[in-house]
C-alpha positions as CSV (number, residue, x, y, z in Angstrom):
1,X,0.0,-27.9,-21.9
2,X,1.8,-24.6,-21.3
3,X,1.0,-21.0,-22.2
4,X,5.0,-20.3,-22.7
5,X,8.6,-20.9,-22.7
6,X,9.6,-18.2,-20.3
7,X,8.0,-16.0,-17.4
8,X,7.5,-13.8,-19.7
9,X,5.5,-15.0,-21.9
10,X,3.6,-17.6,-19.6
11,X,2.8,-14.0,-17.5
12,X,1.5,-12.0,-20.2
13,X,-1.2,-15.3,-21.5
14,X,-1.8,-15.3,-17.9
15,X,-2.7,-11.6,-18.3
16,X,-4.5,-12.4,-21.9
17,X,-6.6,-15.0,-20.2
18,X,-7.6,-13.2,-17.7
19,X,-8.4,-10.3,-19.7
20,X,-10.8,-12.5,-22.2
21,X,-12.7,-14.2,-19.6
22,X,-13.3,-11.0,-17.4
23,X,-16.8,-11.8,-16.1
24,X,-17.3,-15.8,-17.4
25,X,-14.5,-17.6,-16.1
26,X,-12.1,-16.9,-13.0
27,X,-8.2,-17.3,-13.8
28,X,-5.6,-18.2,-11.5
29,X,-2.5,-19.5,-10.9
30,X,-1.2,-21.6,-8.2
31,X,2.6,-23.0,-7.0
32,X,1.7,-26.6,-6.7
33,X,2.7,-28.4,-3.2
34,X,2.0,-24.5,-2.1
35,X,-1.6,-23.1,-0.5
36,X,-1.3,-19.7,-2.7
37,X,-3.3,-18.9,-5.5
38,X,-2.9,-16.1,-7.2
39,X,-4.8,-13.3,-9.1
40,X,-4.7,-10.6,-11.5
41,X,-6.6,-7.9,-10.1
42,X,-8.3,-4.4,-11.8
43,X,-5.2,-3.1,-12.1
44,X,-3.3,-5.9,-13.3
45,X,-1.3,-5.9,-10.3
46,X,-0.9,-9.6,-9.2
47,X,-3.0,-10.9,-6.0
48,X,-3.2,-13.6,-3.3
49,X,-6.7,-15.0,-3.3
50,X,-7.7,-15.1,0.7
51,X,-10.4,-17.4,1.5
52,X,-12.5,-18.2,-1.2
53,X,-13.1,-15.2,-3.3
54,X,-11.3,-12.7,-1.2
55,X,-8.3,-11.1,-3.1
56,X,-4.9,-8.9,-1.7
57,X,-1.7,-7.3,-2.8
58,X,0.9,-9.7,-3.6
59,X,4.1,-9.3,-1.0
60,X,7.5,-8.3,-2.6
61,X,8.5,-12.0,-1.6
62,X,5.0,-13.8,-2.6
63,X,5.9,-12.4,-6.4
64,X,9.4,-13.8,-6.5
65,X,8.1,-16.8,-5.0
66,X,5.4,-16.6,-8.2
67,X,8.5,-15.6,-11.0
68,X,10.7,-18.4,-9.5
69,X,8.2,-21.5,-9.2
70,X,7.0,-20.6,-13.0
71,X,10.6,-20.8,-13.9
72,X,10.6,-23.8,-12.0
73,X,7.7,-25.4,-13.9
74,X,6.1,-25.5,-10.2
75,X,2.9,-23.3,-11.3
76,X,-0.5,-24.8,-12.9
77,X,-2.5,-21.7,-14.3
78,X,-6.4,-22.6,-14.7
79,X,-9.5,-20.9,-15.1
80,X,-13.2,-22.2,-13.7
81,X,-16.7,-20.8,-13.7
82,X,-17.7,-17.8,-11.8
83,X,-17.8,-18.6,-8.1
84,X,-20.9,-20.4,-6.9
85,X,-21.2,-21.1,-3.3
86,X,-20.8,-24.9,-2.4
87,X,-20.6,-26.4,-4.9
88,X,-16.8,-27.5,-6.3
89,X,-16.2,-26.1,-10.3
90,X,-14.2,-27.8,-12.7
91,X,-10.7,-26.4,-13.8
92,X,-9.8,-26.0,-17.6
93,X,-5.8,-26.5,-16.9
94,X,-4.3,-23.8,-19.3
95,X,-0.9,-24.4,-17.7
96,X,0.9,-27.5,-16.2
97,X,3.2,-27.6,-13.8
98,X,5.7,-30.3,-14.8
99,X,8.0,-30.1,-12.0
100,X,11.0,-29.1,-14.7
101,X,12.5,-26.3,-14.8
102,X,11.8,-24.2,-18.3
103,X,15.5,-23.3,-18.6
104,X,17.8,-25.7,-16.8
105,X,20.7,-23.2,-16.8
106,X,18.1,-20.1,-15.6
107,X,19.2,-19.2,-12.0
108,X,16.1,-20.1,-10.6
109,X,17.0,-23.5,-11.7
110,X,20.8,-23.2,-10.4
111,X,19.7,-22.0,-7.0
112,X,16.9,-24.6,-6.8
113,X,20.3,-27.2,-7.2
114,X,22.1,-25.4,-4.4
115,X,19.3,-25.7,-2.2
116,X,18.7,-29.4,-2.8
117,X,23.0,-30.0,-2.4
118,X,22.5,-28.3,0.6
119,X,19.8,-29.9,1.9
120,X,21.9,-33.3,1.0
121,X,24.9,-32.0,2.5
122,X,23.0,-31.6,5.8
123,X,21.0,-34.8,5.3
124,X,24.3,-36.6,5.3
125,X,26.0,-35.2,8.2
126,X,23.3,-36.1,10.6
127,X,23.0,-39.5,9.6
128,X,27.0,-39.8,10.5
């Protein structure tokens, strides 16, 4: 399942979602292997959801975090009933993260490669 090809247009049916289930259904999005969840608030401003229904401004670094694990294929976008205190909701998955990048050759996807040669690079000098 997936709601596009690029950020783009995964982020606006992110936005469409949210838009058509104002007041049924809560949408968000979250970076698998990550605790954020994120958002869309009033404005359509993206937002962190803090505790369980809480809800802030997105940092400068939190949304390229966002952009970069969708390009990624890192992000699983959902929606689930209106909130109801203690009891766990099912998710309709709208979005699945696959683990692959959406463009191999994007530059989220080449600097994802230089941290991973790094990472090996390092791996292998301490193990000498």
């Amino acid at each position: 399942m997936k709601l596009g090809s690029n950020f783009e247009e995964i982020f606006e049916a992110f936005q469409r979602v949210d838009r058509e289930n104002c007041g049924h259904r809560i949408t968000e999005a979250s970076i698998v292997g990550s605790n954020l969840r994120f958002r869309l608030q009033g404005s359509g401003k993206l937002g962190v959801v803090v505790g369980a229904i809480g809800l802030r401004d997105a940092t400068k670094a939190e949304l390229v975090e966002f952009e970069e694990s969708v390009e990624l294929g890192q992000v699983e976008i959902y929606t689930t009933p209106l909130y109801v205190s203690g009891r766990s909701m099912p998710r309709a998955v709208l979005h699945q993260a696959t683990g692959y990048p959406l463009n191999p050759a994007s530059a989220a996807a080449r600097r994802q490669r230089e941290r991973w040669a790094q990472a090996e690079a390092r791996a292998a000098r301490r193990s000498t």
